[in-house]
Structure formats: structure tokens, C-alpha cells
C-alpha positions as a Markdown table, in Angstrom:
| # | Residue | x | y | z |
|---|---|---|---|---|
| 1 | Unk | 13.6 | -5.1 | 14.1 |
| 2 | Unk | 10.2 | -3.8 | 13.8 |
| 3 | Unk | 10.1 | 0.2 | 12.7 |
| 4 | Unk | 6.9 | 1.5 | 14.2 |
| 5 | Unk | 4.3 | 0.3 | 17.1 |
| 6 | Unk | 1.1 | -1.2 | 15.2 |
| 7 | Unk | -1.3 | 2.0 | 16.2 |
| 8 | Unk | 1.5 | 4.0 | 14.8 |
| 9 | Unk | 1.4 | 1.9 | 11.7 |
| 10 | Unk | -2.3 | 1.5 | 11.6 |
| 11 | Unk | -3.1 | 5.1 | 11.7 |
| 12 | Unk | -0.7 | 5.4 | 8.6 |
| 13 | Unk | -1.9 | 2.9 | 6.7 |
| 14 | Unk | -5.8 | 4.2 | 7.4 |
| 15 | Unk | -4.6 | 7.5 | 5.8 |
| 16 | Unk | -2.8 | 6.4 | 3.1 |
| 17 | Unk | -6.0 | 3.8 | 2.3 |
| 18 | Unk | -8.2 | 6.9 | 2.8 |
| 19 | Unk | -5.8 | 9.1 | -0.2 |
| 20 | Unk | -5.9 | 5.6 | -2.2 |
| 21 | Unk | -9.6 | 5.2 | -2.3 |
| 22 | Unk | -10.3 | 9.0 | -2.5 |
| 23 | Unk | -7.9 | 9.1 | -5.7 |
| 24 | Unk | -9.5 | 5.8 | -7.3 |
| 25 | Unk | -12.7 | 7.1 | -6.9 |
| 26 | Unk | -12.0 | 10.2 | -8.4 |
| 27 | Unk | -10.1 | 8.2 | -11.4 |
| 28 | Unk | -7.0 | 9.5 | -10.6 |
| 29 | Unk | -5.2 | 6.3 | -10.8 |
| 30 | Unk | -1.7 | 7.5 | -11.3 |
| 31 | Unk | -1.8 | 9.5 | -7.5 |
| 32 | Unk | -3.7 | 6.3 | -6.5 |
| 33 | Unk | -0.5 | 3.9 | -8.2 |
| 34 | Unk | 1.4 | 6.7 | -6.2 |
| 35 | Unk | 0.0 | 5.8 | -3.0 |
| 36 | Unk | 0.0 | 2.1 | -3.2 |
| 37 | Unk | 4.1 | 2.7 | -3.9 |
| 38 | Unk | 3.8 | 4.8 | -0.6 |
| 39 | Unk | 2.2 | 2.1 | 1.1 |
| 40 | Unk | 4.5 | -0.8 | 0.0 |
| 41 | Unk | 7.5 | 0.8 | 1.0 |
| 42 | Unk | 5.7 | 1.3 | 4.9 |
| 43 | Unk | 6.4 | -2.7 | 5.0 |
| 44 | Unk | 9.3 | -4.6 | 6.1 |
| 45 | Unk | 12.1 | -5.5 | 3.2 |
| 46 | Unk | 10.6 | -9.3 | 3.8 |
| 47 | Unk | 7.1 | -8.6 | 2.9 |
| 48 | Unk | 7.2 | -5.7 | 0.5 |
| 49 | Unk | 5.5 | -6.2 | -2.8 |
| 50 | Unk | 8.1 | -6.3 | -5.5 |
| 51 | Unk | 5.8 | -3.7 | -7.7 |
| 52 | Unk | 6.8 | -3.4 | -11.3 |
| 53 | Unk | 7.4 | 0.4 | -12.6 |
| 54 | Unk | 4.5 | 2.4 | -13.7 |
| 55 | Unk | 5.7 | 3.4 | -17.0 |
| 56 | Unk | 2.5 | 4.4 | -18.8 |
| 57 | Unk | 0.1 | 6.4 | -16.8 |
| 58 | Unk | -2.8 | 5.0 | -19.1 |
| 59 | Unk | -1.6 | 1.3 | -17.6 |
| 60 | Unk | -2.5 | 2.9 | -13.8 |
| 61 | Unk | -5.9 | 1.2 | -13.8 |
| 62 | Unk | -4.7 | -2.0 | -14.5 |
| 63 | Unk | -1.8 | -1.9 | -12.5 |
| 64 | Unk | -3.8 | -1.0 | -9.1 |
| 65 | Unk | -6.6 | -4.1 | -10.0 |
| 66 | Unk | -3.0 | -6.1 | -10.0 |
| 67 | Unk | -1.3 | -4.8 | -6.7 |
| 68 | Unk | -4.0 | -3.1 | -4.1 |
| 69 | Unk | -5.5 | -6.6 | -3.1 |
| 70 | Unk | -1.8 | -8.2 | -2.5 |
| 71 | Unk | -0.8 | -5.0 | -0.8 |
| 72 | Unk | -3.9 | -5.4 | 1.7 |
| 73 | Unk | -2.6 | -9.0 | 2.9 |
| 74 | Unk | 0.9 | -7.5 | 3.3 |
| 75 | Unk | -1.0 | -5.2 | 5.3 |
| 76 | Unk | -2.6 | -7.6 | 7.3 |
| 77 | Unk | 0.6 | -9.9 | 7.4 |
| 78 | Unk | 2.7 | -6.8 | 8.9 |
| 79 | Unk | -0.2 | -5.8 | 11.4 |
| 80 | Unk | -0.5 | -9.5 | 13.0 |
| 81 | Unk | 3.6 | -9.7 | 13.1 |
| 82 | Unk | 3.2 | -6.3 | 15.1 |
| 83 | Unk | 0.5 | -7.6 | 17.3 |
| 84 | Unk | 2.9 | -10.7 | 18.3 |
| 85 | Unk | 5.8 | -8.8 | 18.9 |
């Protein structure tokens, strides 16, 4: 069962990409590891990421270089299952 319709989901995702990006550029990259948690837990139990713990903040750079892209095709992979629905 699906949760949301996809321009429900869409305009949550846009704003939650809009926080990521605007933490990133800012170098926040805990808040932005924050968000992509956020994000991931938007998805279905079948595509979720299976995102490892953020244990040291100084391992926040490296640890959104390793999930954002992923995220974005779980992203896209959710949005076309909506569109066929």
C-alpha cells in the first residue's frame, strides 16, 4: 500500500532536498546526514536505504558522498512506482 499520492510525496522530497543542499552548502553535514535519515525513512520498507549509524559527526562528509546519490534513485524508484499506481 502506497502512503502518500506522488505530488504529495514530490513536494516533500523537494523540501527536504532544498534543507539537504542548503545544509551541505553551508558545511553543516551532520543536519544534512540528518536530512538524508529524514528522507530515507519517506520510502517504502522495500526500497529504504539500510543507512549505517552516524556515530562521529566528523565522518558526516563522508557518509553523505556514500548515501545522497543512492537515496536519489530510491527517490526516483519510489516516484515511478507512484506514477504506475
Amino acid at each position: 500500500m502506497l502512503s502518500m499520492p506522488l505530488q504529495e510525496f514530490n513536494a516533500l522530497i523537494d523540501k527536504m532536498t532544498l534543507a539537504f543542499e542548503y545544509a551541505e552548502n553551508l558545511g553543516q553535514y551532520v543536519d544534512a546526514a540528518k536530512i538524508l535519515f529524514q528522507m530515507n525513512e519517506e520510502l517504502p520498507d522495500d526500497i529504504q536505504l539500510n543507512l549505517e549509524e552516524l556515530e562521529n559527526p566528523d565522518s558526516a562528509k563522508s557518509f553523505i558522498t556514500q548515501y545522497s546519490s543512492e537515496l536519489k534513485f530510491a527517490i526516483v524508484e519510489y516516484r515511478q512506482r507512484l506514477m504506475n499506481y
